[in-house]
gemmi code that builds the backbone of each chain (N, CA, C; Angstrom):
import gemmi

chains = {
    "A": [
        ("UNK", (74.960, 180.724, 164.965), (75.721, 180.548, 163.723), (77.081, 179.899, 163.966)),
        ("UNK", (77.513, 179.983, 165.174), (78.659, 179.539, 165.327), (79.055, 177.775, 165.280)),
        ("UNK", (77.896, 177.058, 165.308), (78.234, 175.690, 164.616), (78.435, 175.614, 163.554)),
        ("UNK", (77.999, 177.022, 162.420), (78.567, 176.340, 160.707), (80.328, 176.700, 160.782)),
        ("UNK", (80.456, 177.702, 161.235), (82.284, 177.609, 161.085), (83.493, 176.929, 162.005)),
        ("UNK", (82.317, 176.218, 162.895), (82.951, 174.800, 163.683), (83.081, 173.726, 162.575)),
        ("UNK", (82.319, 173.688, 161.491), (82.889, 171.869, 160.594), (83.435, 172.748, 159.441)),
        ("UNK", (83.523, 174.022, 159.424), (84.847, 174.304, 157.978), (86.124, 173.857, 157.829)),
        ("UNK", (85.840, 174.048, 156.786), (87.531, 173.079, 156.215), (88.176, 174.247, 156.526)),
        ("UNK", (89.749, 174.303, 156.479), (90.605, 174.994, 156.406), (90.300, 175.301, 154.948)),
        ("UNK", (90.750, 176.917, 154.712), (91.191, 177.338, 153.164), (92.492, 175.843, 152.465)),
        ("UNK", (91.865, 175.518, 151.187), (92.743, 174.798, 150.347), (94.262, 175.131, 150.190)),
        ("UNK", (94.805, 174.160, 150.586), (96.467, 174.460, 150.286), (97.105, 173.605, 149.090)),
        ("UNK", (98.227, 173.906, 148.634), (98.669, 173.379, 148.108), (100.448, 173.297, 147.851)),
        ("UNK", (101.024, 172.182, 147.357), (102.711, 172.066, 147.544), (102.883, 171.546, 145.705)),
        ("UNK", (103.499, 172.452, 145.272), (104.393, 171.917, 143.854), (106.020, 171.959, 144.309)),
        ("UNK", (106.317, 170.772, 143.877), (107.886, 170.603, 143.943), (108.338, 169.757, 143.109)),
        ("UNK", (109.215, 170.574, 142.236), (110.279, 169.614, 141.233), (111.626, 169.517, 141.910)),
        ("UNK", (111.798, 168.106, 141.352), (112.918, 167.693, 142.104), (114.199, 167.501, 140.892)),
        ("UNK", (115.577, 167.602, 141.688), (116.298, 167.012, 140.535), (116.918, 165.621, 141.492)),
        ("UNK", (116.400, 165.372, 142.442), (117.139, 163.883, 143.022), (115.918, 163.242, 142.836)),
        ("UNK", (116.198, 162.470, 143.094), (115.382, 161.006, 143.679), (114.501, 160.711, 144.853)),
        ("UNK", (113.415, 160.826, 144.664), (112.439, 160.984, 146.300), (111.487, 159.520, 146.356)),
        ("UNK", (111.565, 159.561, 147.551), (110.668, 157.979, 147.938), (108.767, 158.678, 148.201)),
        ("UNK", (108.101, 158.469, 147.146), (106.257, 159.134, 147.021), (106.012, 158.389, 148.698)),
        ("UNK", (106.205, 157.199, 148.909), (105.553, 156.877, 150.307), (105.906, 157.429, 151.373)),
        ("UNK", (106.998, 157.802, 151.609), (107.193, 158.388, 152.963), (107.282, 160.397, 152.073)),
        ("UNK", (107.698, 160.632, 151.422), (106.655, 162.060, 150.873), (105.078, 162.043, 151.464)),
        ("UNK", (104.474, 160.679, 151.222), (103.015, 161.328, 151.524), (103.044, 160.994, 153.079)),
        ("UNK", (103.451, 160.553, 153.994), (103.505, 160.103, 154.935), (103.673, 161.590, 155.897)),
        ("UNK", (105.051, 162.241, 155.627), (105.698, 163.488, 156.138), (104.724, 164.406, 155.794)),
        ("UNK", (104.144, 164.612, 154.444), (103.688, 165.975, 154.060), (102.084, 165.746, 154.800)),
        ("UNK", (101.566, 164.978, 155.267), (100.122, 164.335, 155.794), (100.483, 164.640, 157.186)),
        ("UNK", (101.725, 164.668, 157.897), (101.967, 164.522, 159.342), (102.110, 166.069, 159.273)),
        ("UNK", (102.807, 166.332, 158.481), (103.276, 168.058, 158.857), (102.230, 169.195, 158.269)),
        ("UNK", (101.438, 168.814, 157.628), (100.829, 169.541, 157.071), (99.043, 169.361, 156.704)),
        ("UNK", (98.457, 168.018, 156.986), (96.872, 167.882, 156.791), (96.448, 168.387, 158.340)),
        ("UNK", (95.510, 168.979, 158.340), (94.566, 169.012, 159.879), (94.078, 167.927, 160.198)),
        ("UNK", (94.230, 167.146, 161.377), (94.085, 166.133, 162.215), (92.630, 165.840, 162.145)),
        ("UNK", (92.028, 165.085, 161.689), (90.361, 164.417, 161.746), (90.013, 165.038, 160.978)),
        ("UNK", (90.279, 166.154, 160.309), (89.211, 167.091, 158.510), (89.609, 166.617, 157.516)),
        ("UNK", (90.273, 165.343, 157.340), (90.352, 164.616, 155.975), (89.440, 163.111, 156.401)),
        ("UNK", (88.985, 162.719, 155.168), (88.355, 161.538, 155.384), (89.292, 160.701, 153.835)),
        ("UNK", (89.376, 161.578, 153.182), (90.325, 160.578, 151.907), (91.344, 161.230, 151.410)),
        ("UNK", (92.552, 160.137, 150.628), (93.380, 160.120, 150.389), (93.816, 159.642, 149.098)),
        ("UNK", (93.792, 160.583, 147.767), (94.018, 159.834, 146.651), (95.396, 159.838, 146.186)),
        ("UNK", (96.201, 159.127, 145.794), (96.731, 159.568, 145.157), (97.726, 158.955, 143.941)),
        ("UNK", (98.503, 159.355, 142.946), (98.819, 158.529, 141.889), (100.655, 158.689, 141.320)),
        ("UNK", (100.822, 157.571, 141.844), (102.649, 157.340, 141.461), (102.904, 157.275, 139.877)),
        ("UNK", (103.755, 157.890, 139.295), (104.261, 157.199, 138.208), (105.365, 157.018, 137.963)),
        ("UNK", (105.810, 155.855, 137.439), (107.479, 154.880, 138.018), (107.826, 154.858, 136.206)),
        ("UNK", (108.974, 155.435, 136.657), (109.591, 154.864, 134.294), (109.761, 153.254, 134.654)),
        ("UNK", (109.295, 153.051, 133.189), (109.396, 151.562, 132.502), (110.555, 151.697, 132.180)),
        ("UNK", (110.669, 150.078, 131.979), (111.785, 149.853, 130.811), (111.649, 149.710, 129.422)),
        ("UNK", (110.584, 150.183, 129.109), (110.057, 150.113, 127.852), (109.160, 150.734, 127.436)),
        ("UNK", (109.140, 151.719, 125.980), (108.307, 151.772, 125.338), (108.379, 151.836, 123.647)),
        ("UNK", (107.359, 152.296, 123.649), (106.861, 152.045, 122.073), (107.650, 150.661, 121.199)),
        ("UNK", (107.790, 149.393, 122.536), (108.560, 147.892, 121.706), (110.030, 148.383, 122.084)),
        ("UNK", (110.510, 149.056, 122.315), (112.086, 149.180, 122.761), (112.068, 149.205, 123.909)),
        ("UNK", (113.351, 148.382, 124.665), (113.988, 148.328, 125.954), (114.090, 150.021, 125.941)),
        ("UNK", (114.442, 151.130, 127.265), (114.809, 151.600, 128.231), (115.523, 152.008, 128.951)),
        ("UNK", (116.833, 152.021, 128.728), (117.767, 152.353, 129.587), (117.649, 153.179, 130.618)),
        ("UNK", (117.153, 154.507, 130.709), (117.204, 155.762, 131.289), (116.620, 157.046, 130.464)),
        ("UNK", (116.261, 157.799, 131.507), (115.557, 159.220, 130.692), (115.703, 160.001, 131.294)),
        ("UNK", (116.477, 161.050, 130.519), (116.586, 162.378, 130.852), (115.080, 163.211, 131.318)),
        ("UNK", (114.494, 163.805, 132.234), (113.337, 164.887, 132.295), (114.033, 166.270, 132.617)),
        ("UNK", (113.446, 167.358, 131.248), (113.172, 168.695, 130.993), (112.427, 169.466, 131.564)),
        ("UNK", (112.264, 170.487, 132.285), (111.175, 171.313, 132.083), (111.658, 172.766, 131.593)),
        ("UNK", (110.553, 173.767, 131.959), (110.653, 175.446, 131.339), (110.609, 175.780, 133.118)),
        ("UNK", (111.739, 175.920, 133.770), (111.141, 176.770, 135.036), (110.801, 177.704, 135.082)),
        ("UNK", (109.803, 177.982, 135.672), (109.106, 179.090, 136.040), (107.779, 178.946, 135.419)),
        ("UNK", (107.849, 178.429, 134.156), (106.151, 177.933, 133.591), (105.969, 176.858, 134.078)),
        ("UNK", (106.431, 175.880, 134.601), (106.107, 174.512, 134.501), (105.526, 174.227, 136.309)),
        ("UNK", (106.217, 175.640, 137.046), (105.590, 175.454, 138.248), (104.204, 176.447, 138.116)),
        ("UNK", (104.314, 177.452, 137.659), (102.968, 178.268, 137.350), (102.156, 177.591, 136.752)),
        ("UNK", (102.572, 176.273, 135.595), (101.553, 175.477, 134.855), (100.427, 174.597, 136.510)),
        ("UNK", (101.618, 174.157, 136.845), (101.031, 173.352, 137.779), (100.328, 174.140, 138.951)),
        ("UNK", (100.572, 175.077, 139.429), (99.792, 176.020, 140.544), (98.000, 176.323, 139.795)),
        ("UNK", (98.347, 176.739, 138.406), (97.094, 177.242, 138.087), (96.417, 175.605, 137.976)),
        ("UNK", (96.850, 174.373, 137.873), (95.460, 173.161, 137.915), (95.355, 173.054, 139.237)),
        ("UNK", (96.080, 173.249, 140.235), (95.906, 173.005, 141.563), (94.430, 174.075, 141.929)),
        ("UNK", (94.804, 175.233, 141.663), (93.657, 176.088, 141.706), (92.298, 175.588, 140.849)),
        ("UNK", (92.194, 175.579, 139.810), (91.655, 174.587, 139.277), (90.493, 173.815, 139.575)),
        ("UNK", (91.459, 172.793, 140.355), (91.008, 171.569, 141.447), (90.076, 171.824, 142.435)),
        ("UNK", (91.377, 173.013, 143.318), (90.094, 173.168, 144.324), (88.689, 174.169, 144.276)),
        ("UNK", (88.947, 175.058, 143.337), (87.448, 175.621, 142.665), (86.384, 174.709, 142.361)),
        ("UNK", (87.055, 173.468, 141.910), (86.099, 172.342, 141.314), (85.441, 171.233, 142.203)),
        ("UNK", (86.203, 171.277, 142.848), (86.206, 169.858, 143.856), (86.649, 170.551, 145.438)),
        ("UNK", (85.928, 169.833, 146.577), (86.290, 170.326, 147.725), (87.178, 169.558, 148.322)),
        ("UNK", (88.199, 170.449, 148.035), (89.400, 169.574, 148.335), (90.343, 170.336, 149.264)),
        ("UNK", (91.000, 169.967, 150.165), (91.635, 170.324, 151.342), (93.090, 170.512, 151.038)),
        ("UNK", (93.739, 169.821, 149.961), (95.113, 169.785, 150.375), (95.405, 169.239, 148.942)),
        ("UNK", (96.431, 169.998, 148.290), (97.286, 168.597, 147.325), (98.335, 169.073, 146.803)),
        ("UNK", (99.163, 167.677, 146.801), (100.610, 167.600, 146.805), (101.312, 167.194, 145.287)),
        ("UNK", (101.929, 168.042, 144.417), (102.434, 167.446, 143.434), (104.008, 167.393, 143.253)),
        ("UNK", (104.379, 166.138, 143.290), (106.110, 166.277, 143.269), (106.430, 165.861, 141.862)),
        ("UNK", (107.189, 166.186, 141.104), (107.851, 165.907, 140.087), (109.363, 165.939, 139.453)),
        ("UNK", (109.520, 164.643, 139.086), (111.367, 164.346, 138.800), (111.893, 165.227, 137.657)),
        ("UNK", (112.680, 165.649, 137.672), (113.774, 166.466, 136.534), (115.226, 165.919, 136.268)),
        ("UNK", (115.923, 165.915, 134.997), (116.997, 165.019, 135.367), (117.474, 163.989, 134.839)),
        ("UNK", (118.569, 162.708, 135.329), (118.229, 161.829, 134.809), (117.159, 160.548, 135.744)),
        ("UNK", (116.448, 159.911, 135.240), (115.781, 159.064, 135.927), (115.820, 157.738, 135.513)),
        ("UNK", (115.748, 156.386, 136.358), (116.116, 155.093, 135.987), (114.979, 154.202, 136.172)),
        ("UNK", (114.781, 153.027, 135.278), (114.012, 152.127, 135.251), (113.732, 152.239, 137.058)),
        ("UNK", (112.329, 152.318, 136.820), (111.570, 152.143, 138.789), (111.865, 152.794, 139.245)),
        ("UNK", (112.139, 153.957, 139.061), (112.326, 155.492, 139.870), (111.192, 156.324, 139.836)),
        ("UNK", (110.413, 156.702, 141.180), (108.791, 157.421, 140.717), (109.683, 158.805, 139.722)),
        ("UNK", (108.496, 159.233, 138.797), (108.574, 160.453, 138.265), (107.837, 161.287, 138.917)),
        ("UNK", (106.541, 160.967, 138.883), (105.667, 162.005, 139.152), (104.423, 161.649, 140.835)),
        ("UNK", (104.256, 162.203, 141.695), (103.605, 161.790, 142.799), (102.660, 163.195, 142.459)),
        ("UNK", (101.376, 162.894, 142.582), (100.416, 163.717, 143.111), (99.132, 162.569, 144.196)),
        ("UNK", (99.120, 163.704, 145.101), (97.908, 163.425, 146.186), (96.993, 164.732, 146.334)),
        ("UNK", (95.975, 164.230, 146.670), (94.939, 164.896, 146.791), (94.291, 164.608, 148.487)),
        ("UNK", (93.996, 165.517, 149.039), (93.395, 165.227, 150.365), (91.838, 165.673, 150.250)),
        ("UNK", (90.739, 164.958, 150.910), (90.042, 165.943, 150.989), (88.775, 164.742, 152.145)),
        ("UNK", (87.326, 165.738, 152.425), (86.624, 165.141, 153.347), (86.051, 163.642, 153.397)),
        ("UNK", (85.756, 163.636, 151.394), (85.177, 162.304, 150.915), (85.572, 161.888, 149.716)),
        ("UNK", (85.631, 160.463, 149.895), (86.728, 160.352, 148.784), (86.076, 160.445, 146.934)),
        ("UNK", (84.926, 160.792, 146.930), (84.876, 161.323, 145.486), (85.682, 162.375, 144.800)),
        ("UNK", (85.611, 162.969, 145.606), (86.322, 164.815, 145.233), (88.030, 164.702, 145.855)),
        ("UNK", (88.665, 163.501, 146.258), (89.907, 162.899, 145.661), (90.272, 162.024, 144.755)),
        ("UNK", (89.385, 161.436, 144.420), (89.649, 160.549, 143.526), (89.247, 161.505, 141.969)),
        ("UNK", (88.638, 162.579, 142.293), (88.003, 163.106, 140.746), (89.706, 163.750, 140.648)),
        ("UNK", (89.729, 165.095, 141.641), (90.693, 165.705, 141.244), (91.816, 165.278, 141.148)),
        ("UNK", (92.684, 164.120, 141.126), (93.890, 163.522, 141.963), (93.775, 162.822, 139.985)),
        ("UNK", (92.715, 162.628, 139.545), (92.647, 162.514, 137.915), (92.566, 163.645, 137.029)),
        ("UNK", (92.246, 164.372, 137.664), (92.224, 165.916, 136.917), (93.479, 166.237, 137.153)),
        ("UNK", (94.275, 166.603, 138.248), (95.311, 166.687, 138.309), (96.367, 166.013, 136.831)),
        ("UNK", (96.327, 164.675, 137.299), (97.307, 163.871, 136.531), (97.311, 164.069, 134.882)),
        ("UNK", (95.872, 164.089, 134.614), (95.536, 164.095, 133.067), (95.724, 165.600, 132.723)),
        ("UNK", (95.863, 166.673, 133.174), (96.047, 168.102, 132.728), (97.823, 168.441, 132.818)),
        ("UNK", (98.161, 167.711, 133.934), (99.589, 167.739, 134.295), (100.428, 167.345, 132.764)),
        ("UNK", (99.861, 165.599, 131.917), (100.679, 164.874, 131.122), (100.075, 165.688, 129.978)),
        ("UNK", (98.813, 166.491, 130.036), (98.654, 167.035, 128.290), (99.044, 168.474, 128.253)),
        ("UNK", (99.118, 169.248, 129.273), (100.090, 170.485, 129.546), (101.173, 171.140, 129.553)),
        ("UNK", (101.243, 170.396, 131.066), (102.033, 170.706, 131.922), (103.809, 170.944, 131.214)),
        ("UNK", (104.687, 171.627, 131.237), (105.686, 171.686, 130.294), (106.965, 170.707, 130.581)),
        ("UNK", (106.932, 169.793, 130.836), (108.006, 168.761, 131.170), (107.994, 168.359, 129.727)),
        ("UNK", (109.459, 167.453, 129.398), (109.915, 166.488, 128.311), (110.668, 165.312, 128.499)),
        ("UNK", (110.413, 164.225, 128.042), (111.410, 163.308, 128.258), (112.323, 162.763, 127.314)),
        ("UNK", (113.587, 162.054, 127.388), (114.473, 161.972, 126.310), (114.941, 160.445, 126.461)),
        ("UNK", (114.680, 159.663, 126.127), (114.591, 158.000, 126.677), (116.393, 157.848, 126.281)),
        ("UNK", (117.135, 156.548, 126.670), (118.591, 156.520, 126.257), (118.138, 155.228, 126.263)),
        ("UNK", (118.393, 154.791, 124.571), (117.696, 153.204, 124.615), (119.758, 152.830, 123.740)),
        ("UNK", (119.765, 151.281, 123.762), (120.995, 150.538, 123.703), (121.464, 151.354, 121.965)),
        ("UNK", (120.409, 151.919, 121.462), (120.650, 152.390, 119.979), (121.102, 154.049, 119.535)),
        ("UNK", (120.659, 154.466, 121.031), (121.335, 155.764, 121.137), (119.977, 156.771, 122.190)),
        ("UNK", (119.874, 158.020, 121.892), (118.779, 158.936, 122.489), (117.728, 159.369, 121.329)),
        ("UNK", (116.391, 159.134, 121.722), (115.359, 159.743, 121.327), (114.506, 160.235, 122.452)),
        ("UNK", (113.687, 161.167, 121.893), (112.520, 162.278, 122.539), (111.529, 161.578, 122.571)),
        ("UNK", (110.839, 161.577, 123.849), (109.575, 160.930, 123.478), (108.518, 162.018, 122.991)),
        ("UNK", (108.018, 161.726, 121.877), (106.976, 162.490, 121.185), (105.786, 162.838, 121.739)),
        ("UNK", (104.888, 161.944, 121.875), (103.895, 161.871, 122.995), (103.459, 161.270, 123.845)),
        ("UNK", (103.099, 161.188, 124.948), (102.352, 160.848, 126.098), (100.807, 159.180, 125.958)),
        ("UNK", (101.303, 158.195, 126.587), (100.478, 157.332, 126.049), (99.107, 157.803, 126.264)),
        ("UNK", (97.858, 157.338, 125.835), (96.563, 158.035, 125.816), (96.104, 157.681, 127.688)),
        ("UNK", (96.417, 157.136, 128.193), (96.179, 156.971, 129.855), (95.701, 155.514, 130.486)),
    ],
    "B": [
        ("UNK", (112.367, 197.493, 119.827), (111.784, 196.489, 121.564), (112.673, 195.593, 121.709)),
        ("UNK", (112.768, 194.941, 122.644), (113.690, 193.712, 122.826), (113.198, 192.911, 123.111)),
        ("UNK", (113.409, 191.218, 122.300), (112.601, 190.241, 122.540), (113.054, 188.809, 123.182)),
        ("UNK", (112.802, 188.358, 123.758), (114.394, 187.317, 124.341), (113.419, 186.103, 124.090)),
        ("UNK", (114.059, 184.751, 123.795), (113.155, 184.008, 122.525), (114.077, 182.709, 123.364)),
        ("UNK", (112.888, 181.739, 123.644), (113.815, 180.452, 124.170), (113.263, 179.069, 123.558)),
        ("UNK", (113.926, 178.433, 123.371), (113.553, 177.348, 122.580), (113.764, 175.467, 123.563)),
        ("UNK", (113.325, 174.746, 123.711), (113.099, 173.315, 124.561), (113.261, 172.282, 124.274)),
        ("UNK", (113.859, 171.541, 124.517), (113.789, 169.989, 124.479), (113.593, 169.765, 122.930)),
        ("UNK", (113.105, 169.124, 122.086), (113.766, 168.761, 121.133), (113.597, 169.826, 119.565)),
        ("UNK", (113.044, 170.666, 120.362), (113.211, 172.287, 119.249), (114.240, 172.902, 119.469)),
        ("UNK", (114.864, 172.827, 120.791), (116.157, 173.670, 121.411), (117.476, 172.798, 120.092)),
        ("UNK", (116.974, 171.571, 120.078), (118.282, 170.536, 119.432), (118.209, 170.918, 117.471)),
        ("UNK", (116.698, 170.985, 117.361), (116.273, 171.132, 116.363), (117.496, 172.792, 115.632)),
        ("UNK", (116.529, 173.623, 116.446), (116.932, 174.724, 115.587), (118.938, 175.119, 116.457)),
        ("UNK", (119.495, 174.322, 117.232), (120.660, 174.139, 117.631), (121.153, 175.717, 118.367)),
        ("UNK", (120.178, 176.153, 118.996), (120.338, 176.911, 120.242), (118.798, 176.728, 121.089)),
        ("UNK", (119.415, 177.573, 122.832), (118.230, 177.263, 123.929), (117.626, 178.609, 123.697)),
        ("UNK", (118.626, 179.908, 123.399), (118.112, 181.014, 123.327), (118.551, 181.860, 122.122)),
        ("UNK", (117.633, 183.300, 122.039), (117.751, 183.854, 120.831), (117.541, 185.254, 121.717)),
        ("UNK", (118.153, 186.374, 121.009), (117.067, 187.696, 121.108), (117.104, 188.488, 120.183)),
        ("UNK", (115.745, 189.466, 120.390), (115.312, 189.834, 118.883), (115.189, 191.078, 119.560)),
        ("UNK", (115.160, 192.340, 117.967), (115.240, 193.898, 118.135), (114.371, 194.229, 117.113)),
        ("UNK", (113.561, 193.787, 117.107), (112.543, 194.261, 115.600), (112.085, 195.806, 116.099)),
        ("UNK", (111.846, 196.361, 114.780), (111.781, 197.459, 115.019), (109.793, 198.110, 114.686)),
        ("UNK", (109.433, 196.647, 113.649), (108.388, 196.788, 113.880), (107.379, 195.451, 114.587)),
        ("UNK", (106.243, 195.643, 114.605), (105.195, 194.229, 115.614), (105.211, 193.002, 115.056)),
        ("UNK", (105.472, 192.263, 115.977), (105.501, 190.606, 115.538), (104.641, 190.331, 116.048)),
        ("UNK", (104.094, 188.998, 115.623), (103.183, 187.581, 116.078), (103.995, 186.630, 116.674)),
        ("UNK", (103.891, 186.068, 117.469), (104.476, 184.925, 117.358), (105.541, 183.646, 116.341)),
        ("UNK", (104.257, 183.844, 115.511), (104.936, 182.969, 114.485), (106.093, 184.119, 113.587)),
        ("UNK", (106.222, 185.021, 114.015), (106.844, 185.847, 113.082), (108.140, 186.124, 113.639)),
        ("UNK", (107.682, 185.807, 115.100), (109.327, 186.019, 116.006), (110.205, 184.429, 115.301)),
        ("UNK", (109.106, 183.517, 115.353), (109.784, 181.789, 114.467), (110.608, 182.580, 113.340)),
        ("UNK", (110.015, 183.313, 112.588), (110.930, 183.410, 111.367), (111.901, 183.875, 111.501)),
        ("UNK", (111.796, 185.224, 111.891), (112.985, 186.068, 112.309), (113.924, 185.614, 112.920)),
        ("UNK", (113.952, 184.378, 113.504), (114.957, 184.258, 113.999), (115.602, 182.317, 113.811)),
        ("UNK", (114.427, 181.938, 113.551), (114.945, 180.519, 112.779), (115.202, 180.287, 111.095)),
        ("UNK", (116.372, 179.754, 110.895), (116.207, 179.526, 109.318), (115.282, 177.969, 108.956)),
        ("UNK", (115.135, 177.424, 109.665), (114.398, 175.951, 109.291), (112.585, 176.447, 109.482)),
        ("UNK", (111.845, 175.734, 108.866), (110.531, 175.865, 109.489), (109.660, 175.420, 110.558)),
        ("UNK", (108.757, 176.044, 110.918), (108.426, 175.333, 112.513), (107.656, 174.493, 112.633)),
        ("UNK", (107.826, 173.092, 112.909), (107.075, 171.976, 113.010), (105.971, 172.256, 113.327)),
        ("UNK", (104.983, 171.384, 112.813), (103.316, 171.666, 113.052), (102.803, 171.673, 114.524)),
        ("UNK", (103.575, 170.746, 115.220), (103.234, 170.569, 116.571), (103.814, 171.018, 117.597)),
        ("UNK", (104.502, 172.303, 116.989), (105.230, 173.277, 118.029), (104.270, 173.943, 118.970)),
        ("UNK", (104.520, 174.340, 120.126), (103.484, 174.746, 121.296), (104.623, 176.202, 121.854)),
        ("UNK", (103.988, 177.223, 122.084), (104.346, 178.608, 122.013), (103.671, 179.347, 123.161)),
        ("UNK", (104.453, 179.647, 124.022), (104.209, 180.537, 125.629), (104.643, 182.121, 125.028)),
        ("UNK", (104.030, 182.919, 125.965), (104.692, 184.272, 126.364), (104.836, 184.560, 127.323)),
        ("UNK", (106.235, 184.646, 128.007), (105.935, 185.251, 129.788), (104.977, 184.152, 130.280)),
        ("UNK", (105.768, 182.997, 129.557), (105.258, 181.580, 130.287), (104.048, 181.396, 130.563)),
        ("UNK", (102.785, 181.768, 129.653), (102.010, 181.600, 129.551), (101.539, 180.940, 127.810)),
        ("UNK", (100.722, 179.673, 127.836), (100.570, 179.881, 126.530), (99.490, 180.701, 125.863)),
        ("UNK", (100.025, 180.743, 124.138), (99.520, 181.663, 123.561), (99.417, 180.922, 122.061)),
        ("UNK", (98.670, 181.760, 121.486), (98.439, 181.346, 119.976), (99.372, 182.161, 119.456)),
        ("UNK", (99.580, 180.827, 117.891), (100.776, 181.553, 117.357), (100.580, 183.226, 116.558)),
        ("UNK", (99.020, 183.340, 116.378), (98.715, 184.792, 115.857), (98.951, 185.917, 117.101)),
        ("UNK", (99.217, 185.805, 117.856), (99.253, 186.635, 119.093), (100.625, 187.309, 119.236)),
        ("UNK", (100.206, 188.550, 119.281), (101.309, 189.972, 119.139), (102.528, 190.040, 120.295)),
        ("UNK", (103.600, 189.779, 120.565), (104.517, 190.385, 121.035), (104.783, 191.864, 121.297)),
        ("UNK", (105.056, 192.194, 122.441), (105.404, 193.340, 122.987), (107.010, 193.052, 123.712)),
        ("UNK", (107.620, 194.572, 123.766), (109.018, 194.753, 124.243), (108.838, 194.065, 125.580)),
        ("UNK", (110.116, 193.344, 125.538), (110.500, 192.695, 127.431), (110.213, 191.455, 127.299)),
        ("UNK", (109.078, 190.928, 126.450), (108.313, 189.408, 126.389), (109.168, 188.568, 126.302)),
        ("UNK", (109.173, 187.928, 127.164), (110.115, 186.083, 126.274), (108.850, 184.944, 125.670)),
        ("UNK", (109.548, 184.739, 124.561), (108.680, 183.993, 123.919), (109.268, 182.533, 124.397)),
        ("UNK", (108.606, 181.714, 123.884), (109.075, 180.363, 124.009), (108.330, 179.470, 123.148)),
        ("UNK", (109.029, 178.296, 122.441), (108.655, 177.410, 121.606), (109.500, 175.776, 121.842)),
        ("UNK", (108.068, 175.131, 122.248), (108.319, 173.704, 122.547), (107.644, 172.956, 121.968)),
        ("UNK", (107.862, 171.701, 122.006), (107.342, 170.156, 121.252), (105.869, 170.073, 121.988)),
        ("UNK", (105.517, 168.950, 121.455), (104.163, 168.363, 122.466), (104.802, 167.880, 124.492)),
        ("UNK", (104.364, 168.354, 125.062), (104.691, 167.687, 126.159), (104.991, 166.545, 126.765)),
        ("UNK", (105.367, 166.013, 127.331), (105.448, 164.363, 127.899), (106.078, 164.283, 129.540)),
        ("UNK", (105.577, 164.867, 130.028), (105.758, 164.713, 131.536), (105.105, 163.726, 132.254)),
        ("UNK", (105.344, 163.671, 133.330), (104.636, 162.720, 134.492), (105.073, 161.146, 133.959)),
    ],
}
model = gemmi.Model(1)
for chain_id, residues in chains.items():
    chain = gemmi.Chain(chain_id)
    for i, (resn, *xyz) in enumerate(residues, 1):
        res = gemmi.Residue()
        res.name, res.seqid = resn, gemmi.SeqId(i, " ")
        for name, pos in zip(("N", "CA", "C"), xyz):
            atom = gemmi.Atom()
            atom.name, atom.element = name, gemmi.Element(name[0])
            atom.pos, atom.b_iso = gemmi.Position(*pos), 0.0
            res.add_atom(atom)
        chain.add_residue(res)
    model.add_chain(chain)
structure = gemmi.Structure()
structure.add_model(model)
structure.setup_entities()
């Protein structure tokens, strides 16, 4: 029996972190992959940046304030991580998220997903993202040349 | 009971505080802690936690709970 618990995965881990600075997603996934995936038990790597525009709904952009509820908004995000890996065999995943003010081309949101094959990163690393923007308790407050508005909702994806 | 009541992003601006607390003496709903303690009415697309969990707005409050009432989301 002792060859089936020679190819087990490690138990699923996972990292939520809101930020209120400014973080670079490429060398985030770079560090958190060096310090933290098991060496040869990943075969894929999904994962999905999102950078503010300078624009929406037809208006320029200036800058946007991001809100959250602490303490729900990291419990929001722990319970899809769990989620995930109930669903999908997935090894590892990383969700960082901006709070604050944030500027045209500044990532907001980084999630990665690790896992053996890349279906079951690429599924969850979308499950992730799409439960995160219809959930998850963040807000944004755009500062366009005409003054501040809220953004209402979330584009459809 | 004591009810400690927090309000978000553009409901916090709306009803022009982040927090509230309440002493009712008899059982609330949710939507009933809204009244008691807002004079405006609560937008249709208000979204409502307890102990940071969400909840429907028919759903009973107990002493210690923080409620909470926010907009539609827009993160990531």
């Amino acid at each position: 029996m002792k060859w089936l618990f020679s190819h087990r995965l490690p138990v699923a881990e996972m990292t939520i972190d809101i930020r209120s600075e400014a973080f670079n997603p490429w060398t985030e996934i770079q560090s958190y992959q060096s310090a933290q995936l098991p060496a040869g038990k990943y075969g894929a790597t999904a994962s999905f940046i999102g950078t503010m525009r300078d624009f929406n709904e037809g208006d320029g952009v200036q800058a946007m304030t991001l809100e959250h509820y602490p303490g729900m908004t990291e419990n929001y995000l722990t319970k899809i991580c769990n989620e995930a890996m109930q669903r999908w065999d997935i090894i590892d995943c990383l969700i960082i998220h901006r709070v604050g003010k944030v500027e045209p081309n500044d990532p907001i949101v980084l999630t990665v997903v690790w896992s053996a094959h890349r279906g079951a990163a690429f599924d969850a690393c979308r499950y992730l993202m799409e439960e995160l923007k219809s959930r998850a308790p963040f807000w944004k407050k755009e500062s366009l040349a005409s003054g501040e508005r809220w953004v209402e909702k979330n584009s459809p994806g | 009971m004591t009810i400690s009541v927090r309000f978000f992003a553009s409901l916090r601006e709306l009803v022009g505080s982040s927090e509230a607390s309440l002493e009712p003496t008899d059982p609330l709903t949710v939507q009933q802690v809204w009244s008691n303690t807002c004079t405006i009415a609560m937008p249709d697309n208000t979204l409502c936690a307890i102990n940071m969990e969400y909840v429907d707005l028919s759903q009973a409050v107990k002493d210690g709970d923080e409620v909470a009432f926010f907009p539609p989301v827009t993160g990531g």
